[in-house]
C-alpha positions in Angstrom: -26.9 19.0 -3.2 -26.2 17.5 0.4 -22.7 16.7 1.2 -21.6 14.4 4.5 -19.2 16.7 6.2 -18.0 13.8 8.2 -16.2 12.3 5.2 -13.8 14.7 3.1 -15.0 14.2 -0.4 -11.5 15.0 -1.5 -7.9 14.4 0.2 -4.2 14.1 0.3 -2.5 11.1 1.4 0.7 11.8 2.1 4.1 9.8 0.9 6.9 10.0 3.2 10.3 9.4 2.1 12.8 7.0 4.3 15.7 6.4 2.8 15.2 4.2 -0.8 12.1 3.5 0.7 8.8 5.5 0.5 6.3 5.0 3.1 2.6 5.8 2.2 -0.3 5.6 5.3 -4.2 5.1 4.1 -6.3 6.0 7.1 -10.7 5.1 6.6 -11.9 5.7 3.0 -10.1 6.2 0.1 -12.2 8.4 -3.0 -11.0 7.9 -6.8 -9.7 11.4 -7.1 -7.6 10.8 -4.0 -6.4 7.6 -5.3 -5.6 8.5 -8.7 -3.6 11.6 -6.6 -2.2 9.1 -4.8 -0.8 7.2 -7.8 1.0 9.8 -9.7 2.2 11.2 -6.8 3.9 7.8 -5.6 5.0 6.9 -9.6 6.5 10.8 -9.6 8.4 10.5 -6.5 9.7 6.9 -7.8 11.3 8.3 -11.0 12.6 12.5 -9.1 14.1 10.4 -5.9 14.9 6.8 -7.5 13.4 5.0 -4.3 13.5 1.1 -5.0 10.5 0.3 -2.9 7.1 1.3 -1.7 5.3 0.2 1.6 1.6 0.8 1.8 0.1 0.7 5.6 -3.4 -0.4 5.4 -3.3 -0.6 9.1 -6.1 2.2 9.7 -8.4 0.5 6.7 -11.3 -1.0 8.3 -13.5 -1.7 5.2 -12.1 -2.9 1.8 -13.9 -3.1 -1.7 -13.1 -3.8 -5.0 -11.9 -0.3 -5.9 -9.1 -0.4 -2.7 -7.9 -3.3 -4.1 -7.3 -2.5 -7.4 -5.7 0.6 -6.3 -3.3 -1.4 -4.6 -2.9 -3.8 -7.4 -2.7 -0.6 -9.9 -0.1 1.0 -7.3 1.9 -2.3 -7.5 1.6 -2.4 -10.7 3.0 1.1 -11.4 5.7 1.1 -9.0 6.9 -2.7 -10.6 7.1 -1.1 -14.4 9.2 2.0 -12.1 11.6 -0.6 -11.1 10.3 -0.3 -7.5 8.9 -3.2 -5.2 5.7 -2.4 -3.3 5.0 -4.1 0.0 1.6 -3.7 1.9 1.9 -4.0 5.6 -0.9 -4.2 8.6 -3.7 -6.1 6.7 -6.5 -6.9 9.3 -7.9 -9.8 9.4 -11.0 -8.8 8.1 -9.5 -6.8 5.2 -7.8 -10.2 4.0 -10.7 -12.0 4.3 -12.8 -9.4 2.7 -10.1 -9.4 -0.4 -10.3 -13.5 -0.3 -14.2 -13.3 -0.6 -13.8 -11.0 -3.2 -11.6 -13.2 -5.4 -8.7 -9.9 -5.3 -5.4 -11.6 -5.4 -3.8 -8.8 -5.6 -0.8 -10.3 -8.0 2.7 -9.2 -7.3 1.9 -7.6 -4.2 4.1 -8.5 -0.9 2.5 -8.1 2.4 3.6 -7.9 5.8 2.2 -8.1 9.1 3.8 -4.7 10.4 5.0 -1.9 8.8 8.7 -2.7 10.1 8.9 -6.0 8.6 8.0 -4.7 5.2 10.6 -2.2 5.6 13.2 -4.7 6.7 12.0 -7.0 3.5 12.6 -4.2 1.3 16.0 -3.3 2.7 16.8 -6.7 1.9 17.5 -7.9 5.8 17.1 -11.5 6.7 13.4 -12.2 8.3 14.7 -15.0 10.2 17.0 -13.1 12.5 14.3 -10.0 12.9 10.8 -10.2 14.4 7.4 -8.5 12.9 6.4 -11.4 10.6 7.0 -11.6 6.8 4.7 -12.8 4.4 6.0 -13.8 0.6 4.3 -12.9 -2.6 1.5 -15.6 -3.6 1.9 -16.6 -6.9 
């Protein structure tokens, strides 16, 4: 059995804390025993800290298929029934048409265009008086 030593096969994605805020960085591929990882780790830090929202910076994703996107769906998902509000911030163009062409809606899902405007949307401050471009959930 080969293996490509290029890609880890397994990985940790760390989930950073920031106040009631927890701030979780995917860089390049993302395998199902990393994302379900990624899951419980994010719903167990949700119910030990009480955070109130989740941002999710997609900014290093290049490629995105159907299993990314229901990972983010699932982590929305999750984080909602937690009484948490998950953002996803630094969507590429591509990425979003990708997700479009793939007919992932990705329901209840905020995004924003940087990973300071989700924060500032979670902390509740006004988008008009701050740059870094807001986008509101699609329903």
């Amino acid at each position: 059995m080969s293996h490509d030593f290029s890609r880890p096969v397994t990985g940790h994605v760390p989930v950073l804390r920031l106040g009631d805020i927890l701030l979780v960085t995917l860089q390049g591929d993302l395998y199902d025993s990393t994302a379900q990882q990624l899951q419980q780790d994010i719903g167990e830090t949700i119910v030990s800290t009480g955070v109130t929202g989740v941002v999710i910076d997609i900014s290093g994703v290049e490629i995105v298929d159907s299993f990314l996107g229901r990972v983010l769906a699932e982590i929305a998902a999750n984080a909602r029934l937690l009484a948490a509000r998950t953002v996803v911030a630094g969507m590429r163009p591509a990425v979003a048409i990708t997700l479009v062409e793939l007919g992932l809606t990705l329901p209840g899902l905020r995004t924003a265009l940087t990973t300071e405007a989700a924060m500032n949307l979670l902390t509740g401050l006004d988008p008009d008086t701050r740059s870094g471009g807001l986008r509101r959930e699609s329903r």
